[in-house]
TORKERO-764163 format. One line per 10 residues: number of its first residue (from 0); for each residue x, y, z of C-alpha. Coordinates in steps of 0.05 Angstrom, whole numbers, plus 32768, in hexadecimal, padded with zeros to 4 digits. Example, Ala and Ser with C-alpha at 12.3 -4.5 7.8 and 13.67 -1.06 7.14 Angstrom:
BEGIN
0) 80F6,7FA6,809C  8111,7FEB,808F
END
This chain:
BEGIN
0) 82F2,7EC6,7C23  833D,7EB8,7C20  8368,7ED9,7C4A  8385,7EFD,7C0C  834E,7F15,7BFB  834C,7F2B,7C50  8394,7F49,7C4A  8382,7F70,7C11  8347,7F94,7C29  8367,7FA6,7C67
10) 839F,7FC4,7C40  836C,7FED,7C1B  8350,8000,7C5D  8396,800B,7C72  83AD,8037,7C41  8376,805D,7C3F  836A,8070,7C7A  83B3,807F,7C7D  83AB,80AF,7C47  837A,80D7,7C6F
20) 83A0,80D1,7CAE  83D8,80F0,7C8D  83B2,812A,7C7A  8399,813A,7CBD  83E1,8129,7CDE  8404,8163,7CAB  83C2,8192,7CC4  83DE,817D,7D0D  839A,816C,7D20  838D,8148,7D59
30) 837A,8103,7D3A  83B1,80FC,7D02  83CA,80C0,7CE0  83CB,808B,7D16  8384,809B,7D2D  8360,8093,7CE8  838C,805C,7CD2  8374,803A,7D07  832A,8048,7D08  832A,803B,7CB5
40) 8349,7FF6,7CCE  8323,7FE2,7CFF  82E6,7FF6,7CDA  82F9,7FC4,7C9F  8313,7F95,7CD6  82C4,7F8B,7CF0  82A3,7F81,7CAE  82DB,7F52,7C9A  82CD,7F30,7CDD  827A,7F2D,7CCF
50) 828D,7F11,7C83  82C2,7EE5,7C9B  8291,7EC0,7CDC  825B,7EBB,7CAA  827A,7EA4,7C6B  8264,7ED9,7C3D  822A,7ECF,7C4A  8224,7EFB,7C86  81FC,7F4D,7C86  823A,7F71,7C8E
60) 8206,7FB4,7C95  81F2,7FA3,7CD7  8243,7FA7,7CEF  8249,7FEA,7CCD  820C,8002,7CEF  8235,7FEA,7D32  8272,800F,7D15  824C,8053,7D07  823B,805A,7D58  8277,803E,7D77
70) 829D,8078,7D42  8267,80A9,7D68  8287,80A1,7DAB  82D5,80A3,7D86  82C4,80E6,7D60  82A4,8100,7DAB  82E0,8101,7DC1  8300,812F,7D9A  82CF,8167,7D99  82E3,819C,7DCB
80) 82BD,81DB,7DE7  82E9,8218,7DED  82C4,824C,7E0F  8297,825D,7DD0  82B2,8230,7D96  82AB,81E7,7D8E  82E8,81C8,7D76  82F9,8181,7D5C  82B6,8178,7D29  82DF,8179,7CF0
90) 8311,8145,7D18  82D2,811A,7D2B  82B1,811F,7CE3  82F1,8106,7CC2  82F6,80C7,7CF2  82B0,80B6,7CE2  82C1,80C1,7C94  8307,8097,7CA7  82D5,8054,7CC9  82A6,805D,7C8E
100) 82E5,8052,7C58  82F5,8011,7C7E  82AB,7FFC,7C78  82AD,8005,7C2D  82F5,7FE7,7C2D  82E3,7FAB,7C56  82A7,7F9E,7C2D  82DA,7F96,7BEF  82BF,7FD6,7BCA  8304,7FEF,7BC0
110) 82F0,8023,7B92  82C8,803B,7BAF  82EA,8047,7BF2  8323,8067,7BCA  82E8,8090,7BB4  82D6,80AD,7BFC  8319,80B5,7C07  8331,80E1,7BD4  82F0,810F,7BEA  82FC,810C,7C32
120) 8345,8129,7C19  8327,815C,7BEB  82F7,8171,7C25  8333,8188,7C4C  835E,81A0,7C12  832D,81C9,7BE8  82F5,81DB,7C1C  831D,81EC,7C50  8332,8228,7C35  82F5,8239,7C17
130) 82D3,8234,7C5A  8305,8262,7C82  82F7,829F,7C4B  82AA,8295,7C56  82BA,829D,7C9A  82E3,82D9,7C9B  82A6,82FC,7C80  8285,832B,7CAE  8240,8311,7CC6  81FE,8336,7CBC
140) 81FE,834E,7CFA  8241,8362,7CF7  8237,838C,7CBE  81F1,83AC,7CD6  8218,83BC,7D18  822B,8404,7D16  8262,842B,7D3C  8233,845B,7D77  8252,8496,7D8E  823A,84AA,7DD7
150) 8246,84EE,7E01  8243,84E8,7E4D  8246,8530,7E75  824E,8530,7EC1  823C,856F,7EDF  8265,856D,7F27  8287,859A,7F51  82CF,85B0,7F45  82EF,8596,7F83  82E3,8548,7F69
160) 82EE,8561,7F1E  8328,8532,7F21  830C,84F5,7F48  82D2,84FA,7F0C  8303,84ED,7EDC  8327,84BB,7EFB  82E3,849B,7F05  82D9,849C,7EBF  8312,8481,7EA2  831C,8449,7ED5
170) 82CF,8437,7EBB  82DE,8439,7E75  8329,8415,7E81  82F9,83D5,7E9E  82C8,83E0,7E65  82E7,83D0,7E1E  82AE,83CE,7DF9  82A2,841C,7E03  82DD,8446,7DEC  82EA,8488,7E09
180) 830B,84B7,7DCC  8308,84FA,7DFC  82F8,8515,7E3E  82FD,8562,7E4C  82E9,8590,7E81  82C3,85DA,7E79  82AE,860A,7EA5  825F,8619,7EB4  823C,8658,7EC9  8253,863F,7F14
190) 8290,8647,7F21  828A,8612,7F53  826F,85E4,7F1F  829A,85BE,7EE1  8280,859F,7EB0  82A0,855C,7E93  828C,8538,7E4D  82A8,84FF,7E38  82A4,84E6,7DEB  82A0,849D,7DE0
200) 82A4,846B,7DA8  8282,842A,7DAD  826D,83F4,7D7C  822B,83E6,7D80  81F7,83FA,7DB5  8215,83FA,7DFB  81E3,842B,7E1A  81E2,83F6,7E4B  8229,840A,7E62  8221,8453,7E63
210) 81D9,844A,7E98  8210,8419,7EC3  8244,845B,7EC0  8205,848B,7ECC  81E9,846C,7F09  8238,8461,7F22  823E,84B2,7F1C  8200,84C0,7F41  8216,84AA,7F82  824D,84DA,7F86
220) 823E,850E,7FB5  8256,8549,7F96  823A,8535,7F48  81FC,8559,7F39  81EB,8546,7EF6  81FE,850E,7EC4  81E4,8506,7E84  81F4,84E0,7E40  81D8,84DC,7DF4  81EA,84AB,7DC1
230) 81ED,84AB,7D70  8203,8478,7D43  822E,847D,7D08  81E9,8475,7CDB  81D0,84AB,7CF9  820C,84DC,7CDE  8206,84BE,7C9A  81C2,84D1,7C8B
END
């Protein structure tokens, strides 16, 4: 190989990779220009190496099989956990795309690195888009989730009326997922006795919650009785 022939396929691997680097860089994503230029060249720098040792007459494969795990530990790097979402797999899928143009430019198959490159591009400009609408479709369990309306009464008597409802809306202030639309207070047959209901909102079934708040209630001295019910939405449609 002459080393014009050497020059020239690095370029390609070079500009290439630059081209994708570029992309990512204007994205602001955390490997950008420098990072893929670099892998694309380096990538084409080892199959030039294995052609180069062995005159031509080397299996460049068996370096690009090398390549392909050393880019493993590159594009590990980059993928984060934050709390429940992975980032960085796009990051780490492009730098594996960016090594494999260098392979295909090293090996002198110019078009058809330029060929992988203009797709790697279009991945990012065309489906990148198209991905974040699919995703801003509601699930199927979102949409088979329905809104449940609850009722909670406390039966209690009307010296700790207050303190109930204090109680209450301290429980439901620490408790987001249950929202309280109205509490009120009526009068029983005993005088001595008040009766407080509370109408909730919540999505989806948090019975769970409202047993916590029950057996909470029950250890007040001067609460006699506490009860709740629950419907959902689909219940009120049909």
């Amino acid at each position: 190989m002459s080393f014009l022939e050497f020059v020239l396929r690095l370029g390609c691997a070079f500009v290439l990779g630059a081209a994708v680097g570029f992309e990512r860089q204007w994205r602001q994503r955390s490997a950008g220009l420098r990072t893929n230029t670099l892998v694309s060249l380096g990538a084409a720098s080892y199959i030039l190496l294995s052609l180069v040792l062995t005159d031509g007459k080397g299996d460049p494969s068996r370096v690009a099989g090398q390549v392909v795990t050393g880019i493993g530990f590159l594009g590990a790097g980059v993928i984060m956990k934050d709390g429940l979402t992975i980032k960085g797999l796009n990051t780490a899928a492009t730098i594996w795309c960016s090594a494999a143009i260098g392979c295909i430019a090293g090996a002198g198959l110019y078009a058809h690195s330029v060929a992988v490159t203009i797709l790697v591009m279009l991945t990012h400009l065309v489906l990148r888009p198209i991905g974040q609408k699919i995703s801003r479709r509601p699930s199927e369990d979102d949409r088979s989730t329905s809104d449940y309306l609850y009722t909670l009464t406390v039966k209690a008597t009307s010296a700790i009326e207050n303190h109930v409802r204090v109680l209450l809306m301290q429980f439901f202030n620490d408790h987001s997922d249950v929202i309280l639309r109205s509490l009120r207070s009526t009068d029983s047959d005993d005088p001595s006795i008040v009766i407080i209901t509370a109408s909730l909102i919540a999505h989806g079934n948090q019975d769970h919650i409202l047993e916590k708040l029950a057996g909470r209630l029950t250890i007040e001295h001067d609460i006699t009785e506490v009860t709740w019910d629950a419907r959902s939405n689909e219940d009120n449609d049909l």
